[in-house]
C-alpha positions as CSV (number, residue, x, y, z in Angstrom):
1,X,26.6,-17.6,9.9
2,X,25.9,-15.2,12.8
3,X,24.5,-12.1,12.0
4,X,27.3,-10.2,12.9
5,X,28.9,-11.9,10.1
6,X,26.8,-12.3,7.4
7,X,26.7,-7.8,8.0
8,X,30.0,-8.0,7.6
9,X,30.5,-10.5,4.5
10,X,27.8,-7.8,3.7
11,X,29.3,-4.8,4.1
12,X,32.6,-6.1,2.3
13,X,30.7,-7.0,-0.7
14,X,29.2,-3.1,-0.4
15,X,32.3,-1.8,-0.5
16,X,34.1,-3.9,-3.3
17,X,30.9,-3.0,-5.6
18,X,31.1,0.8,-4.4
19,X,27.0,-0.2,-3.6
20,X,26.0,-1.0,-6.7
21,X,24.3,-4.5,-7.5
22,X,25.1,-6.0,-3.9
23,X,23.4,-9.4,-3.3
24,X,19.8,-9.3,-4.0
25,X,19.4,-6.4,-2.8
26,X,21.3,-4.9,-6.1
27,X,21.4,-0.8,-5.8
28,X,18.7,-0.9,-2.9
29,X,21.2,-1.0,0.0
30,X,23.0,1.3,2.0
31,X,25.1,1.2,5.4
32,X,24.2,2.8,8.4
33,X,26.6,3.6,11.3
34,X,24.7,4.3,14.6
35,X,26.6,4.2,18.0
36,X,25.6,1.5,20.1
37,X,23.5,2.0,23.4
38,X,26.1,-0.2,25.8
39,X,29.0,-0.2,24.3
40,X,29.3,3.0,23.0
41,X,31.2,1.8,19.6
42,X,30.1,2.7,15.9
43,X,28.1,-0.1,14.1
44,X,27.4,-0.4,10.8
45,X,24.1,-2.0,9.8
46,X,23.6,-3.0,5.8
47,X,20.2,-1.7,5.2
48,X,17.7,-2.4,2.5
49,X,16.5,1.9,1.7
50,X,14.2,3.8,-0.6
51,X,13.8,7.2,-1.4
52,X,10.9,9.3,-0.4
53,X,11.4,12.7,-1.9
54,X,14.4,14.1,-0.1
55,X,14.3,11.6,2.2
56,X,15.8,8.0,2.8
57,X,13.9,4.9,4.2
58,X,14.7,1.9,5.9
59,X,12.6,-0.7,7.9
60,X,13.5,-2.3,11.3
61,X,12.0,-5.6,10.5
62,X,14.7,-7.8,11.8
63,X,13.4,-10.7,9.6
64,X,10.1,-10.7,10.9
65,X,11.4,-11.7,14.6
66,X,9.5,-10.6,17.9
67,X,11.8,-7.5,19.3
68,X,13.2,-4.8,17.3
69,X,16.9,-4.9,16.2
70,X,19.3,-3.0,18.5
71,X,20.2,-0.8,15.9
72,X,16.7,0.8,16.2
73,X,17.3,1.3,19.8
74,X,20.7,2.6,19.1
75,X,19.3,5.2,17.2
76,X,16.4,5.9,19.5
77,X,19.2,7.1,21.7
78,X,21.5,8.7,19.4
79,X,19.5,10.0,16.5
80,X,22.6,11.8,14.4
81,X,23.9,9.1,12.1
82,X,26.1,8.0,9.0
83,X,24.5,7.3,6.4
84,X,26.9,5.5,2.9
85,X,25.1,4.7,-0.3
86,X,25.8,4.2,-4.0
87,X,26.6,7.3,-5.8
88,X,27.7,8.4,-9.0
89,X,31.0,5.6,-9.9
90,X,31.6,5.5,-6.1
91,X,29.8,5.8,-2.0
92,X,28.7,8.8,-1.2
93,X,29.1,9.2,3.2
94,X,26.9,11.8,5.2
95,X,25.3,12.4,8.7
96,X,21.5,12.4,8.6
97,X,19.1,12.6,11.5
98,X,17.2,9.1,12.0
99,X,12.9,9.8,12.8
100,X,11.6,6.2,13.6
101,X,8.0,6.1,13.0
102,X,6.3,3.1,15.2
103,X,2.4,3.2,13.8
104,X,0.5,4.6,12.3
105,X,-1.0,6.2,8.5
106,X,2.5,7.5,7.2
107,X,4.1,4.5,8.8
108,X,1.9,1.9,6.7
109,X,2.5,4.6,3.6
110,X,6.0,3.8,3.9
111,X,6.6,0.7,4.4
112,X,4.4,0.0,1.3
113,X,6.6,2.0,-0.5
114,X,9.6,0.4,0.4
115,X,8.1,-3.5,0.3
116,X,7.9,-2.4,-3.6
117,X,11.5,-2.6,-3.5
118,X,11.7,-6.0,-1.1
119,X,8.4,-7.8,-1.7
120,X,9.7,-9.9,2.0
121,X,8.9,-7.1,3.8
122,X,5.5,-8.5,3.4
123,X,6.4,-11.3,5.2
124,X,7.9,-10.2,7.8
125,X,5.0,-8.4,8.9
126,X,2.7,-11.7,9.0
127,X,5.5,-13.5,10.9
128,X,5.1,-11.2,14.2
129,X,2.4,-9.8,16.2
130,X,4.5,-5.9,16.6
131,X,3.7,-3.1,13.9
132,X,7.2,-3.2,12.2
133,X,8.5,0.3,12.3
134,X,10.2,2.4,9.7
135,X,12.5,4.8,10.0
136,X,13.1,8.2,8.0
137,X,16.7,9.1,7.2
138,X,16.7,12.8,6.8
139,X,20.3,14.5,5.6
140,X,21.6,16.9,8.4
141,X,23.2,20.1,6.2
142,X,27.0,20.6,6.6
């Protein structure tokens, strides 16, 4: 399955379960719509998250590949996007403001935190030679 697909067999599931216990991932996935760099469209990523206070977490592993996945460069771009998660008997949809964080102390901090939650994070790390970034999901007000 390409991985255009298995997102969307992905997102599907997301949306029949309202987010809650969605492939092994269970309650520890949301969907984030970015707008892509060439084309200009919306695409929706399915995204293992954490909280960190006030704030929502996601890593750009891509498996453990060598390049980052385009939807870190998409956001790179255009940092305002939609965020969807599991709330309360339903999704809950809002814009938030996307801060990648390449390296460094609160970068490691982080994607501690959220390998808690998906030990293969750990993995994914030892498969490549880049620092696999996080990226800080920040609700914009409004």
């Amino acid at each position: 399955m390409t991985a255009i697909g298995w997102n969307q067999k992905t997102i599907e599931e997301f949306h029949a379960k309202q987010g809650r216990g969605v492939g092994p991932w269970r309650d520890n996935l949301l969907l984030l719509t970015a707008k892509g760099v060439k084309s200009g469209d919306e695409i929706t990523t399915p995204l293992v998250f954490r909280k960190d206070g006030d704030q929502y977490v996601v890593v750009a592993s891509k498996g453990g590949a060598p390049h980052h996945p385009q939807w870190l460069h998409n956001l790179e771009a255009n940092p305002i996007v939609e965020i969807e998660l599991a709330k309360d008997g339903g999704t809950e949809t809002f814009k938030a403001k996307a801060k990648p964080i390449m390296s460094g102390p609160e970068r490691d901090r982080l994607y501690q935190h959220l390998s808690e939650v998906w030990p293969g994070f750990r993995d994914y790390q030892q498969r490549t030679e880049r620092t696999i970034p996080v990226v800080v999901l920040e609700r914009v007000p409004g």
